[in-house]
C-alpha positions, 0 to 999 in steps of 0.5 A: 469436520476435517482440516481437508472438508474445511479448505474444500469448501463444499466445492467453493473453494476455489471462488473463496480462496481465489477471492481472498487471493484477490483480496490481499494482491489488491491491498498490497498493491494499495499499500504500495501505491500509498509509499510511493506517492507518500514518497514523492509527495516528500520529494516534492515537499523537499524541492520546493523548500529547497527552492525557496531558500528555507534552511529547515528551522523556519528561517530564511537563508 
């Protein structure tokens, strides 16, 4: 078998190369999505200590 037979597929290749592609665009696009709301989550972890006066060390201002 050629390195040309193996990534032809018998002629799938398209449907399974297309379907990795997808594969990998969806997971990077989760992976985003999660740092993202992981950022925001901080942020808004951070506005509401900041809001009630905490200074970071457990006590009160």
């Amino acid at each position: 078998m050629s390195w040309s037979e193996f990534f032809a597929m018998n002629g799938y290749a398209f449907y399974v190369w297309g379907s990795y592609g997808v594969a990998l665009l969806v997971f990077g696009i989760e992976i985003l999505m999660v740092r993202n709301r992981r950022k925001n989550a901080l942020r808004e972890l951070r506005l509401m200590r900041d809001e009630s006066g905490e200074t970071g060390t457990g006590e009160v201002a």
